[in-house]
N, C-alpha and C positions, 0 to 999 in steps of 0.2 A: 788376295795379297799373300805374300810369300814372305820370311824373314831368315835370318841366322845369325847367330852368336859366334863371335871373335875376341878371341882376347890378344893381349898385348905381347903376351912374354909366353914362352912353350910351358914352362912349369910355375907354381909359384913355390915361394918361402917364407919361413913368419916373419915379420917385422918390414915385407916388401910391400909396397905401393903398385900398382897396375890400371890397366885399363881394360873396360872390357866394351864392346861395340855392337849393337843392335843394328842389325842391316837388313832392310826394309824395302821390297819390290812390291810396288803400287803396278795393279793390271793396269793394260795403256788404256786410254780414254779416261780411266777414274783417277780420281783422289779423294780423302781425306783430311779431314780436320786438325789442324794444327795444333799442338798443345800451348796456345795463346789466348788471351782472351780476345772473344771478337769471335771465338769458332762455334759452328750449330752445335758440334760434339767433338769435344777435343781429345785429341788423341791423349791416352795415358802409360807410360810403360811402370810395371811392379818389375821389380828384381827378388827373387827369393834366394836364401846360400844359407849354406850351415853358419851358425854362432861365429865359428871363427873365422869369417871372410864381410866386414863390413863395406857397407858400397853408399856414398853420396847421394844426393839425389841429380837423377838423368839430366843432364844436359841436352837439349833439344836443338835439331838444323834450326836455319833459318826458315822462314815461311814464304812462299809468295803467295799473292793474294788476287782471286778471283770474285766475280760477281755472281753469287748466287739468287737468286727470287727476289732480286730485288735490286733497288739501284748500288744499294751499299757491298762493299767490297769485305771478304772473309779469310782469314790464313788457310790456308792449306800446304801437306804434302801430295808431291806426285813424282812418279819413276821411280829412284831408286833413292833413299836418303840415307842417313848414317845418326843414332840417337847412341853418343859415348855416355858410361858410369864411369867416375874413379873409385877404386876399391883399392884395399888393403888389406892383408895379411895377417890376424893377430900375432903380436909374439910368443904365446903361451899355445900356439896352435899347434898341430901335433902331422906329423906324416902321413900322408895318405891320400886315397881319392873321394874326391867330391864333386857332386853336383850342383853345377849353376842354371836357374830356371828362368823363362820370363817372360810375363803375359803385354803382350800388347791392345788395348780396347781403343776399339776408334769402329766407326763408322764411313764406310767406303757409298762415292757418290760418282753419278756419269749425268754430266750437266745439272737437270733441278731433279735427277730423277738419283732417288737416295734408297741403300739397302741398308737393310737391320741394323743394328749393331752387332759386331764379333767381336770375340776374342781369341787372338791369337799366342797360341803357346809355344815356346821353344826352350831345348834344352842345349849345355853343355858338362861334358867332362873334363875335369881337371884336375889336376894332381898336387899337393903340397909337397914341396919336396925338404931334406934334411936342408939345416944350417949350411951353407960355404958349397954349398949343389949349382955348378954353373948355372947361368942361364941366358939362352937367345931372345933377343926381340923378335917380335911374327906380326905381320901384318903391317908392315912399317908403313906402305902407300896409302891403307885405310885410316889409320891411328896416327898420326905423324905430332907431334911435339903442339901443343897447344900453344897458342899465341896467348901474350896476356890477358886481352879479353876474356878469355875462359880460366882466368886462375885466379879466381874470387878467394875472398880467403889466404891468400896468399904467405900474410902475416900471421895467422893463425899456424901455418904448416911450417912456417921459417921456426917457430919458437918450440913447434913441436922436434922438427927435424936435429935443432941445436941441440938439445934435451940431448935427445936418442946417441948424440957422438959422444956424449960426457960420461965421467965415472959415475958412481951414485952417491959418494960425496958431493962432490963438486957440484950434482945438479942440486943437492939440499942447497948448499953453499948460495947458487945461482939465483933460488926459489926465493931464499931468504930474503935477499937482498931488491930482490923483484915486491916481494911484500914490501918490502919500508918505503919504495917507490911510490908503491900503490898509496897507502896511509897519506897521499895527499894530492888525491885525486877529487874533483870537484863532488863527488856525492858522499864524501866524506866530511865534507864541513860541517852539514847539518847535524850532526853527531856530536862537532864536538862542542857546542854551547850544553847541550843534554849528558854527555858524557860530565860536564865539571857541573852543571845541576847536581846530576843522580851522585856522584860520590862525593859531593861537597854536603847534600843532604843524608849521609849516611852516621856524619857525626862521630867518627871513630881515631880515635887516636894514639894506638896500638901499632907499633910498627908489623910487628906482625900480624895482625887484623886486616889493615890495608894491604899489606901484602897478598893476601885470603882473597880479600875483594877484587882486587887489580889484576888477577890471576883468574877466577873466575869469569872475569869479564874478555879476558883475551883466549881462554878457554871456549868461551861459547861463538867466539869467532871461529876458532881453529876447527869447533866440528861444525858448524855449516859450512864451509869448505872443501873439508876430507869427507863430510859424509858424502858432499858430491863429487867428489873425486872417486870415492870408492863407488857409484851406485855408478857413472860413466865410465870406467874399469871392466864393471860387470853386460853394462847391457851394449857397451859402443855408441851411444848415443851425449852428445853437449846437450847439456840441460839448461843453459845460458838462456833462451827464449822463455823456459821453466818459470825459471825467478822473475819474469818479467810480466808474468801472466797478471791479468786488471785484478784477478782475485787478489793477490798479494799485499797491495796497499794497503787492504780491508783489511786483511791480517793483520797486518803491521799497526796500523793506525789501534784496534781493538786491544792488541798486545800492551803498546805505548800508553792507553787511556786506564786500560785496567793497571798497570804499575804504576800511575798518578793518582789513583784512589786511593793505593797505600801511603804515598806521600803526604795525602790529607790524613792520614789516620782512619781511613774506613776499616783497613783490615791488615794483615802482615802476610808478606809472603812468605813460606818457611820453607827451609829443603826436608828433604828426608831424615829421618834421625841420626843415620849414618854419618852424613855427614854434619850434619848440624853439630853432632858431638865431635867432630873434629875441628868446625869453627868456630869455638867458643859461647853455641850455643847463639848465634844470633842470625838474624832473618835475611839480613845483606847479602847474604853467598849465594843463594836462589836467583834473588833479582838483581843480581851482578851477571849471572847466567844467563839467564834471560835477556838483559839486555847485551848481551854480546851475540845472541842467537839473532837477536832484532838487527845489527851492526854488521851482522855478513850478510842478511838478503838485500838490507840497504843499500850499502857499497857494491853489488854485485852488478848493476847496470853502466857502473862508471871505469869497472875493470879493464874491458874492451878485449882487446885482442891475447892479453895475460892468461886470463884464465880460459876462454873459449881454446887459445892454442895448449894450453895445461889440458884440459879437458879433452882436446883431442890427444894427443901423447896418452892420457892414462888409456883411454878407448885404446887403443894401438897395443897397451900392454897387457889389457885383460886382464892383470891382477888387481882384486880389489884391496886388496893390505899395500899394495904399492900405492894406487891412486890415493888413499887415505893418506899414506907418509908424503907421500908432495905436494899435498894439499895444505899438511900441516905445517909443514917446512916455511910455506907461504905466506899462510894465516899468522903464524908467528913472528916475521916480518912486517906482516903488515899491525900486526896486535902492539908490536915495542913502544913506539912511540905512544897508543895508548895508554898502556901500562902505565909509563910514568907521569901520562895527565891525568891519569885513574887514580895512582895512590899518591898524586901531588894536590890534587881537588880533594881526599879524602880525609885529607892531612891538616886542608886549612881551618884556620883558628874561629871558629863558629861557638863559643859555651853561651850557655845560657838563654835566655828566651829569642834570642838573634836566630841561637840555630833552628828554630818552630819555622822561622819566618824563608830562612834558607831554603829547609825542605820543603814549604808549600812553594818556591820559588821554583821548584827543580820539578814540581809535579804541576804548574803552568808549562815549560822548558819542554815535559813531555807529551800532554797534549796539542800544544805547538807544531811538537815535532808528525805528531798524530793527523794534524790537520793541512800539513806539509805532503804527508804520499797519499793522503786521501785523496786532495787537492784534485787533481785530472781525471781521476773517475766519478768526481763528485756530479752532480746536476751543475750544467754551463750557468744557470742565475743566482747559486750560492757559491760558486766556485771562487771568486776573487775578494768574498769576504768572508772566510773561515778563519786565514789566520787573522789579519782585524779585530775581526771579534774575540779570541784566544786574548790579545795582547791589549783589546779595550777591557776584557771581564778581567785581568789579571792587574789591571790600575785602578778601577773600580773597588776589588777586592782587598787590594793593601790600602787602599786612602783610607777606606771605612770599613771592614769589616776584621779584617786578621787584629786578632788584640794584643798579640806579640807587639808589634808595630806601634798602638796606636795609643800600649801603656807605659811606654819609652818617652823619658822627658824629650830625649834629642832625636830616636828616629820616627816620632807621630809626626813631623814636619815634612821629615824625608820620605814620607811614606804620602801624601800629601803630592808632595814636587813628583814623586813619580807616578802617580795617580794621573796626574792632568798631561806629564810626557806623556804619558802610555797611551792617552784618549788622542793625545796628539796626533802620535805614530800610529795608531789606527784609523784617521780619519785620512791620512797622509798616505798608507801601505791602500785603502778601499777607493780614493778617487783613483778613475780612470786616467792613464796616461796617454793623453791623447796626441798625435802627431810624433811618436817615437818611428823612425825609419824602420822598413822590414822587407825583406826579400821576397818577392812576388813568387809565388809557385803555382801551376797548370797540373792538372789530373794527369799521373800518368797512365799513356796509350803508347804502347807497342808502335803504332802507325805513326805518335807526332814523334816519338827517336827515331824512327829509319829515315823522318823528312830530314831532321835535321841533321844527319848523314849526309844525306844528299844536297843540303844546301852548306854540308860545308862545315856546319858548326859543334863544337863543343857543346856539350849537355851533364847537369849534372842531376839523379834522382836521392832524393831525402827519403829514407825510409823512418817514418815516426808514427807514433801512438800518445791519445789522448794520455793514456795510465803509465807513460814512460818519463819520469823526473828526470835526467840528461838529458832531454827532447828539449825540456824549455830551458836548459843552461843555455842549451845550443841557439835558442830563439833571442835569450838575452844578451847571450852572447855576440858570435859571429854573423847570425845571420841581421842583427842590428846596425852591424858595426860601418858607417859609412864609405871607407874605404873596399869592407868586402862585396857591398853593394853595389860600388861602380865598377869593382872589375867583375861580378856576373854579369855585367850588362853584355856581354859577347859569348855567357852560356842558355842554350833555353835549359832551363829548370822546372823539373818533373817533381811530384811529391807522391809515395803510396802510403795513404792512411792506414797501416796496419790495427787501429784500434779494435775491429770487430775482423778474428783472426778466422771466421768462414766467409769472407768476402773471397770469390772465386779470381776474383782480378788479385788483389793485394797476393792470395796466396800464390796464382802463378809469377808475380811479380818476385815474389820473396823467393822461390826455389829457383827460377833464372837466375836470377843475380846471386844465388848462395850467401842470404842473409840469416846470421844467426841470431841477432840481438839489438836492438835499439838504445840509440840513434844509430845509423848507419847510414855516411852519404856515397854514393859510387860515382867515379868522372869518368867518363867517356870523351873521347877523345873526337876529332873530326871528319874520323873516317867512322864513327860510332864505335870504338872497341874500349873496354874498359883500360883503363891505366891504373893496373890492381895495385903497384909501390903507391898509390896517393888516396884509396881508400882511407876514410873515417869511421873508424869504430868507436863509440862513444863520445865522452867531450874531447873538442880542442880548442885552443883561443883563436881567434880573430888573428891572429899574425901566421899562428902554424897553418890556417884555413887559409888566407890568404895565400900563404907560399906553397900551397896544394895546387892552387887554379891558377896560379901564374907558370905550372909547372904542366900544364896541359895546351896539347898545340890543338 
């Protein structure tokens, strides 16, 4: 087998976009294994470049498919095919020449009779050129303008590209206001029952104190954001899949349970002396911090196309002091409306033995919250009664045991009445709901979307994960919703379980399709091509879902 490297544009320049083309001559009689699942050894291509030249991952032909040793059918390449990268240019990248390299592994076959595995290497030169340096397209017959199907992500590069034409006010300006948006996206809600817990039990009534607090806690949003902003600035890579990783729940959930200790009085969390002596000496400013560090990984799977498209712009600009300021621009958008639930919970009128009973209420609120992202990576036979039991042991615990409560002439009664709610609502939240409608979904296979190509139809694939919280708005959501059910009836629907991320299928699934983050649904059209304007990234409701697939022919 033979290959060579093409690129799109004769020179590059920083802050430009290109394409670059693996061209690929299979000896006649042989072929090669597709880079699909279903192949004996699938083809892989590596692209290597200096720092300043990031590249996508490969886009792969289509496959056709032969029968090898046996009666079942396998992808392959044969003759001559074409495997496009999109790359780009850092901004901060500098003039000069460089080289692009690129091993292609696959294993070449002639009928059932198969040779080793190669790898084959190829090089290219190529030139950065200054700012406002003409430049020609090359290749135009090989590389020709992508049809929608191949421009996954779509919305991520529109938000990125918008960005890049703005001043650097304007995109603060832009960022900001993109934060206050976000602040009321579905993985934000659970927050804010725990948000007016945690500062309604901090008991402080100091306007300035609350201010301390409120500020600390949209602070600790701002740097999960900008630190990610800045670390995608530095290496080129969306860490969007990052935060989504099953570790993180476990994180989160441990983080959440240990700041409920202190709410019982096990222990206080303190800052550094530094600061402490700046906040009047009390413990709140830490685990104000903290839980704003906890409130940016949270919200991070419900962001969707925001921050994935932010995150590519900062990659683009390779500076990390920049990625940090847009990040933060953002964070603090989306922190405002906090803010003033933070130091309006912090505010309310709690004296007295009331406020013991507030703050063990707020450290229930957080283990709650604890057993809310454990939830999906938890074991499937404890999973649908974690929170239950949170909200059984939390009426159990005020009926008879907290003494705040129960040496109050008037709230031992109310303590009482919510006692038996609570057993209620946990007996109510642990039965199973049986016979709620839900969207049928088939394993995706490469081979049943080309059928349904060929038969004509519309198909849509769900990419989702056990440890993915958006995943099940989406399940309570739209994929429940009666009406969105009767109009799939005219798509076949694919699901790739990305929960165990070295599944060889899931992950070639996930880099065909250019998924960064979950949920994520793609429509294909019924010639099979994506209709990337009607991608879903993260939640939407049952009506914007519905006018997505009524929007597909």
């Amino acid at each position: 087998m033979s290959g060579k490297l093409l690129l799109s544009v004769d020179k590059l320049r920083p802050g430009d976009e290109f394409e670059l083309a693996f061209q690929a001559k299979v000896r006649d009689g042989y072929h090669i294994g597709a880079a699909e699942g279903g192949a004996l050894y699938p083809a892989k291509l590596v692209v290597d470049a200096p720092d300043c030249v990031l590249f996508d991952p490969p886009q792969y032909p289509a496959a056709r498919r032969v029968k090898l040793f046996s009666s079942e059918e396998s992808p392959v390449y044969g003759g001559t095919f074409v495997i496009r990268v999109r790359g780009r240019v850092r901004e901060s990248a500098r003039p000069g020449d460089i080289t692009i390299s690129t091993k292609l592994d696959s294993q070449g076959c002639k009928g059932d009779q198969c040779s080793p595995p190669e790898t084959l290497a190829s090089k290219l030169d190529a030139r950065i050129a200054p700012r406002g340096t003409p430049v020609r397209q090359t290749n135009g017959e090989l590389l020709k303008p992508r049809p929608p199907a191949s421009a996954a992500g779509a919305k991520d590069r529109e938000l990125a590209d918008d960005l890049a034409r703005r001043g650097l006010l304007l995109r603060l300006v832009m960022l900001y206001g993109l934060g206050l948006l976000l602040a009321f996206t579905p993985c934000v809600y659970p927050m804010i029952p725990v948000t007016v817990g945690y500062f309604s039990g901090q008991h402080e009534t100091g306007t300035r104190r609350v201010m301390w607090l409120a500020a600390a806690y949209v602070l600790g949003i701002a740097l999960t954001y900008s630190i990610l902003g800045a670390v995608a600035a530095t290496t080129g890579r969306a860490f969007g899949e990052w935060m989504q990783n099953p570790a993180v729940p476990f994180g989160i959930a441990l983080v959440l349970v240990a700041l409920a200790m202190s709410m019982f009085g096990l222990y206080e969390i303190r800052p550094p002396a530094f600061i402490e002596s700046r906040a009047s000496g009390r413990s709140g400013i830490a685990g104000a911090l903290v839980m704003g560090l906890i409130f940016g990984v949270v919200a991070a799977p419900c962001v969707g196309p925001a921050v994935l498209g932010l995150l590519l712009y900062a990659a683009r600009l390779g500076s990390p002091a920049m990625g940090f300021l847009l990040f933060f621009a953002m964070s603090l958008g989306l922190g405002t409306p906090l803010f003033f639930l933070a130091a309006s919970s912090a505010k309310l009128p709690v004296a007295g033995m009331w406020m013991v009973a507030v703050k063990k209420l707020a450290g229930f609120l957080l283990i709650g919250a604890g057993a809310y992202f454990v939830g999906p990576v938890a074991p499937e036979e404890i999973r649908p009664y974690l929170i239950p039991a949170v909200v059984a042991a939390a009426g159990v615990y005020f009926a008879i045991f907290e003494q705040s409560v129960r040496s109050h002439p008037v709230m031992a009664p109310a303590g009482k009445v919510f006692g038996v709610a609570a057993l209620v609502a946990a007996v109510a939240l642990a039965m199973p709901h049986a016979g709620r409608p839900a969207l049928v979904w088939e394993p995706y296979a490469e081979q049943s979307i080309d059928r349904a190509a060929k038969e004509g139809r519309p198909s849509m694939i769900d990419f989702t994960a056990q440890w993915c919280g958006a995943c099940r708005e989406l399940e309570r959501g739209p994929f429940s919703d009666p009406a969105v059910i009767k109009a799939a009836a005219r798509f076949r629907r694919f699901r790739v379980d990305a929960t165990d991320r070295r599944d060889p299928l899931a992950s070639a699934a996930l880099d065909k399709h250019m998924v960064k983050g979950f949920p994520t649904v793609v429509f294909l059209d019924s010639s099979g091509r994506e209709v990337g304007s009607l991608r879903v990234v993260g939640f939407v409701d049952a009506r914007g879902f519905l006018k997505r697939m009524e929007s597909v022919n």
